[in-house]
Structures are given as C-alpha cells and as structure tokens.
N, C-alpha and C positions, 0 to 999 in steps of 0.2 A: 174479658179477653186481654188485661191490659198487659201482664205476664204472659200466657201464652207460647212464647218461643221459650223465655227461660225455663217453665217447666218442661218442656217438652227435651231443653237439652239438659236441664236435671233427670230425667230420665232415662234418657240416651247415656247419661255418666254411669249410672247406678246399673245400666243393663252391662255396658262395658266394663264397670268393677265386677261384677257377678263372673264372666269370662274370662278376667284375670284369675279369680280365687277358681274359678272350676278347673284353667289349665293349672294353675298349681298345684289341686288336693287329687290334679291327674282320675276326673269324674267327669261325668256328661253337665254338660253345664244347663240342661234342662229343669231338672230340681232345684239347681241353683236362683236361677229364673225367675222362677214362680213364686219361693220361698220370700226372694227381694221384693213381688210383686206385693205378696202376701204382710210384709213387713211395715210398706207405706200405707198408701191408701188411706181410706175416711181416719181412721185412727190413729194416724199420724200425726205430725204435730208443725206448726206453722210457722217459723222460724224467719221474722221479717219477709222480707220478699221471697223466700227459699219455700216453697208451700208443695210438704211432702203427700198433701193427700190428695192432690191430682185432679182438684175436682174441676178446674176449666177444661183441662186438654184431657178426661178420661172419651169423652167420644173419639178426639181425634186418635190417642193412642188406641180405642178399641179398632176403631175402624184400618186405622195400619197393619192391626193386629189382624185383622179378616185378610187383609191382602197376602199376609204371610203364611195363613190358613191355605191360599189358594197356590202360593210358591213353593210349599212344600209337596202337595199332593200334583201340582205341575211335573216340579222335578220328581219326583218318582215315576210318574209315568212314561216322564220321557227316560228313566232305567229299564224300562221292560213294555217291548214295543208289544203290538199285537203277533207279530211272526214269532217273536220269542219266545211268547208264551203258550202259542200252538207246537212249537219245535218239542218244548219240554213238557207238552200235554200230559203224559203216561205218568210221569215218575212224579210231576205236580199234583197231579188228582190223587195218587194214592198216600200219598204224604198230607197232603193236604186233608182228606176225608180223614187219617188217622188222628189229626190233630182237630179237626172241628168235631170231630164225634166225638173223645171224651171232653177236652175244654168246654166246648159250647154247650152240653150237657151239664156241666161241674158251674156256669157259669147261670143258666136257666136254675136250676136247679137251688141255687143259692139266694139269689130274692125271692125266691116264688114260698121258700119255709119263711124269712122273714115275714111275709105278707104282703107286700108291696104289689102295686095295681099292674095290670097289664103294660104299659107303657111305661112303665119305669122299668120294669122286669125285661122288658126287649131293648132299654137303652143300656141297666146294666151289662145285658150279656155280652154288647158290642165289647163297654168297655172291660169288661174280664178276659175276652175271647184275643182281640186286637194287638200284637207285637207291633212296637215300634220299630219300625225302618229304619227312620232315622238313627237310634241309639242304636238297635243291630249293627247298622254297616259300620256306624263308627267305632264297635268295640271290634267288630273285626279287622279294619285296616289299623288300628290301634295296637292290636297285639300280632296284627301281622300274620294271621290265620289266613287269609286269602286263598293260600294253595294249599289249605289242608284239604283232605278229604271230604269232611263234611260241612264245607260252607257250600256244595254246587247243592246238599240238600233245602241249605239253612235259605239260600237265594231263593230254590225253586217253593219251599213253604212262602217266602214272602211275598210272591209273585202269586201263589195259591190266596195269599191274606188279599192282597189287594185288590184280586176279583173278587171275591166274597165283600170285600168292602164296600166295592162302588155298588154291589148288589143291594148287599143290607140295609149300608147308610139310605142309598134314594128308599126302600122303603120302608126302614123306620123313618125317618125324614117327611116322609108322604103320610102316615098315621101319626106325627108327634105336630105339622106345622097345621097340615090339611085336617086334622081333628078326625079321621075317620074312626068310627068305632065299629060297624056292623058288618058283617061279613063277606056282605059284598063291595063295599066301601074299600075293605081291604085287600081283596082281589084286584080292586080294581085301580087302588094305587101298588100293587104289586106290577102287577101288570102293564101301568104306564111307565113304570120305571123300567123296568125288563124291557120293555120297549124302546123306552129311549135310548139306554146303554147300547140296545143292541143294533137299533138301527142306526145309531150315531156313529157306532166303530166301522160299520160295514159302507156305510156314505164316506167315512173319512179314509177307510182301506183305499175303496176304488179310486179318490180324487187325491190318493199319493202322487201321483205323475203330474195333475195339474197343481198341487202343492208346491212341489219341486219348481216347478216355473214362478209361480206367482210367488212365491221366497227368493227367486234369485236376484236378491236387491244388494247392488253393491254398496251405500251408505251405511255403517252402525247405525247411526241413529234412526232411520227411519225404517231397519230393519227391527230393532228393540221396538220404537213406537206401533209398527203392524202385528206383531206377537204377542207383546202386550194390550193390544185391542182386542185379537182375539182371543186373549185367555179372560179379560173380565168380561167380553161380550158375551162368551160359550155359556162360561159360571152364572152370570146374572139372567141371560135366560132358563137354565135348570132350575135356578130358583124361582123362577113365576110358575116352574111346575109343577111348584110343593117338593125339586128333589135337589136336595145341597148343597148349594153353590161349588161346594169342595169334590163333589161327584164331577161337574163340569170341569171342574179345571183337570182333574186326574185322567178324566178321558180324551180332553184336548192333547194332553201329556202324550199317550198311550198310542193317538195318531201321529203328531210329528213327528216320534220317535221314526217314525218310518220312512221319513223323506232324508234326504239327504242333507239337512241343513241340522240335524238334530246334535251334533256337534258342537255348531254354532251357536244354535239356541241355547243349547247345556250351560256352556261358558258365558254365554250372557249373563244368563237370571242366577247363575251361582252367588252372586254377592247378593242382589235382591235377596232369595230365597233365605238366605244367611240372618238378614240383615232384618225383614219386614217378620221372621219368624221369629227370632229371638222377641221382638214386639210382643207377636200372639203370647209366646207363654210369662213374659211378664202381665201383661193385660190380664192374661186368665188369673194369675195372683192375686191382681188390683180385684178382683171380683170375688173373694174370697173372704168374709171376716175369720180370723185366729180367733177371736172370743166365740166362734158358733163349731168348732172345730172337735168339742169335747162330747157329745154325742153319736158322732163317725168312727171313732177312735176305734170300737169294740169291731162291727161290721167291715170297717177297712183292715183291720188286721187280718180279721176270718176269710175274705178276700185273696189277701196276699197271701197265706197260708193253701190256700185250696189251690190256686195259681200257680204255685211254687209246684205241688204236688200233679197239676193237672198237666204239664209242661216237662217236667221231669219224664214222666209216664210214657206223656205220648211222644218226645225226643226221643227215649231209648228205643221204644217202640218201633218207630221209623227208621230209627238209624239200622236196628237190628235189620228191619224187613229189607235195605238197602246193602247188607252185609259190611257194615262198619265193627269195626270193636266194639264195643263196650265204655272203653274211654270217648273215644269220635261222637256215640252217638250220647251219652252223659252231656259233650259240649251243644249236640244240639239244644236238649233240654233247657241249658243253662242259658246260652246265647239269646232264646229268644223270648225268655221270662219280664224283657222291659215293657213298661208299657209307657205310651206319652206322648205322639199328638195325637193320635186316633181316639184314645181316652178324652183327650179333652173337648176335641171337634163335638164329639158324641157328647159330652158334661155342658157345652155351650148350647147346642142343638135343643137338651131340653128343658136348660134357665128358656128360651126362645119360646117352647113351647108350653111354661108355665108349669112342668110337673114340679114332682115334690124337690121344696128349696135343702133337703139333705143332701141332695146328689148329688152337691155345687163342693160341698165339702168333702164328700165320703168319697167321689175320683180323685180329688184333689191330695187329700190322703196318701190314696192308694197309689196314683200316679206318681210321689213323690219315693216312697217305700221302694217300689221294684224302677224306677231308674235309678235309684241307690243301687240296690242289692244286685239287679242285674248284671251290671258292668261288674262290677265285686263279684260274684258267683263265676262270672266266665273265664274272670282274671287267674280265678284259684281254682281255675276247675281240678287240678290236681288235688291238692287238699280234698274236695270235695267228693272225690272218688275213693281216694283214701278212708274217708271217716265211713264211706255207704260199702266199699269193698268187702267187709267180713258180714255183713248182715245180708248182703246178696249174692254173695257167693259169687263174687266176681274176679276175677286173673288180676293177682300184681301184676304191676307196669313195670315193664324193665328198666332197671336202673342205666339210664345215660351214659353216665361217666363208667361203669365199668364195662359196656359196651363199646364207648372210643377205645378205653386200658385193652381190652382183649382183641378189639382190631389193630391197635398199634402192637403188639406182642406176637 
C-alpha cells in the first residue's frame, strides 16, 4: 500500500481525461469510461512508481465504484416519487407492457437459441431489456427535446423501467446470490422481494410526515451525514436479503422523493452521484480483459442488432397508440436504444454469482455499442426517418425553412 494514494489519483486523472475527450467528441462519456478502464488494468504496464495496472487500490476503486452504483439508482429515485408514478399510472402501464412485451420477449428469446443456462438467460434479458436513464436524460437535455411531445412518453416508459427494475433485479438477485434453483425456492425469493419492495414503499409513504420533521436539520453537514447513513444502511440491509443493494438505495430514492427535503437531497449527492459513478463504470473496465473480448464479439453484435429492432418497434408502436407522428414516436424508439448502468449492475451481479465468465465481456461489448450508437441515432433522428420513410410508407417531414419562407410571405 506503499503508493496507494498516487494510484488512486492516477486514476482520478485518467477518469477526468476520459470527460474531457467525451465532452469534446460531444458522446456520453460512459463508453468512454469503461473503454479507459478496460485499457489499464492487469495488462498494463508499470512505469516506475506510475503502476497503470491498479492492482493495490483495485478494491478500493471497486468498492467506490459500489458506492456510485448506489448514487445513481438513489438519484433516480429521488426523479420519480411514488405519487408520481401512481398520477401517471394509465399511460405508464400501457407503454410500458408495449415495450416489455416485445423487448423482453426479443431479449429471452435470444440466449435461450444460444443455449445458455437459466440464470444467465434471466441476467441476459435484464441486460437486453434495461434503458439507461442516465444517457436517456442526458441526450434529451443535450438536444433540448425536453418539451417535445414525446419525451412525457419517453419519462413515463422510464419510470415503467424502473419499477420493473427494482422488481426484477431483487429477483434475479435472489436466484443468482441465494442460489435458488427449485421452484419453490423461486417463488419464494420472488416473493420476499415483492415483499420487501412493497412493504417498504408503503412504510416509507406513511412516515413522509414524520420524515419531514426528522430532516428538518438545519446543518449541511450533518444533514448529508443522516441521508448518507440511511442510504447505505437501507442498501446494506437488502443485501443480507439476497436482494441488491442498488434495489435499497432506488427505493430509499423513490421515498424521500416525497418529503419535502427532496430538493435538498437532490443537490447534495448531485456531485457524489457524478463523481463515485464515473468510479463504478471505470471499475467495471478494470474487470474486463481486451484479450478475452474476441469470443463476445459475434453474440454482442446479434444483441445490438435485435435491440436496435426490438425498440424501434415498440417506440413507434407506442408513440402511435399515444397519437404522436410517426417522426415523435421513431424518436422514442431511438432515444431509448442506450443501455449502461442497469447493464452493468446486472453484468456485476453475476461475476458475484459465479455464472458464466463470457457475460463480463459480452455486456461489456454491448453496453459499449448502443451508448455509442444511441446518442448518435437520436441525434440524427432525422436522417434516420429519412432512410426508413420509403420502405414504410411513411409522410415526409415538412421542410422548415420553407415553412418560415411561406409564413413570412
């Protein structure tokens, strides 16, 4: 441990280069990340005191990197409280079942012709099935879509993901930690987890009011230190439950939202979540060999390809059923093609639980593919309608500029 600190701020340099070149090439700097993570590591090279392969501080950074795991899916919960997501119940479920039915269908369906064992097959689907939030929002305030049309869809599907998520995850999470195979084993971590979820939103609805008081602390500091205790107290008990520490944090999320301090909170841990997260998906890189990467290659492409199709589909799909264009609902398709922490949470989950060592590479792959391509598809979504417009029979888009010409005329 005699370096130590200097690796760890060699690290902190290399995550913060990776952030300059993402804002530059104007991409999610997610891919970027991982890529760098992926670049060090064991097969790095050792360079006097300069020691790129991380191997004193790879705990410390993994473990930072868990903390960021739980800042991200915090902060999201604290975007969509429980009212919230009961207000827009109707128009969530039906968007929602349209897009879990064919993807998660498109997504089973695709390990299961490989051959791959049941529990690899139910971690695949997460990661096939799962839009990232994170790169979502940001290519939307990026291109300034905000108040188009079909972002109150693109929100309400991700707000649809995220309950399916904390579902899912606690119970695959409950068959991948707790080893259950038999079928009531699985019932019956299905059902602790539905359990917990449920009974935990419903204890944390009621005791909003005494929340509100027991927050009302006027110190930062000792406000940050009480919320940060309950967010790793919440997570680290889920996890003695066999359900994912990142379930706990999402659902702590999901209750403060409701109190009145949620504001406060938000702006807190915005820099944390930033900050411990950029951590996680470098970490996830440093757990990557590039030399074991050439076997993934075929299966991740087929992946992205079916994804790209499965999301296409069910965007237009929905946008139609919501009476959008054809362009509008094309953008939802495209918008929410990224995938990238829920991928990886789910790709950590089951290095944890021992399945097969290809699925370290083959998300890794694929995660890196569609946060490229997603951001890029949304960006051109125009183009992109253009090239599919004659084969589907769908309305040119009115040209802009001779619609200003013919209103100023």
């Amino acid at each position: 441990m005699e370096h130590l600190i200097l690796e760890i701020g060699l690290a902190l340099a290399l995550i913060a280069g990776a952030g300059i070149l993402a804002g530059k090439l104007r991409i999610s700097i997610v891919p970027i990340l991982i890529l760098t993570g992926m670049v060090v590591g064991p097969q790095a090279p050792h360079i006097s005191v300069f020691d790129f392969r991380f191997i004193q501080s790879a705990p410390l950074i993994d473990f930072m990197g868990r903390l960021g795991v739980l800042f991200l899916l915090f902060s999201l919960g604290l975007e969509f409280s429980i009212k919230r997501l009961l207000t827009a119940g109707p128009s969530i479920i039906r968007t929602g079942i349209i897009y879990m039915v064919i993807n998660l269908s498109i997504a089973i369906m695709f390990p299961l012709l490989l051959g791959w064992p049941v529990k690899e097959i139910l971690v695949v689907a997460g990661i096939m099935t799962i839009s990232s939030s994170a790169i979502v929002a940001k290519v939307i305030v990026d291109l300034k879509r905000a108040a188009n049309d079909e972002t109150e869809i693109i929100l309400g599907l991700m707000m649809f993901q995220d309950v399916f998520v904390a579902i899912y995850f606690s119970v695959v999470s409950g068959l991948v930690l707790a080893g259950s195979t038999s079928v009531s084993e699985i019932v019956t971590s299905a059902l602790m987890a539905l359990l917990f979820i449920g009974g935990f939103l419903f204890l944390g609805h009621k005791l909003v009011p005494k929340l509100d008081r027991w927050l009302d602390i006027p110190s930062d500091e000792t406000f940050m230190l009480v919320i940060f205790a309950i967010l790793v107290l919440v997570s680290g008990f889920s996890e003695t439950l066999h359900i994912a520490e990142a379930i706990g944090a999402l659902l702590i999320g999901l209750v403060l939202a409701e109190t009145d301090h949620s504001e406060r909170i938000e702006h807190l841990i915005v820099s944390f979540r930033d900050f411990f997260g950029a951590l996680f998906f470098f970490s996830f890189g440093l757990s990557i060999d590039p030399f074991a990467l050439g076997g993934a290659v075929w299966p991740a492409v087929a992946a992205v390809i079916l994804t790209l199709l499965g999301n296409v589909v069910s965007g237009v799909w929905a946008g139609r059923k919501a009476s959008l264009s054809y362009r509008a609902s094309l953008n939802i398709g495209l918008t929410i093609i990224s995938r990238g922490e829920f991928s990886i949470i789910l790709a950590t989950l089951a290095k944890a639980g021992g399945l097969l060592t290809s699925l370290q590479p083959f998300s890794a792959l694929y995660v890196l593919i569609l946060a490229i391509l997603g951001p890029l598809l949304t960006k051109e979504s125009r183009w992109v309608y253009n090239r599919l417009r004659p084969f589907l029979k769908w309305p040119q888009i009115p040209d802009r500029r001779k619609l200003r010409k013919n209103a100023g005329q």
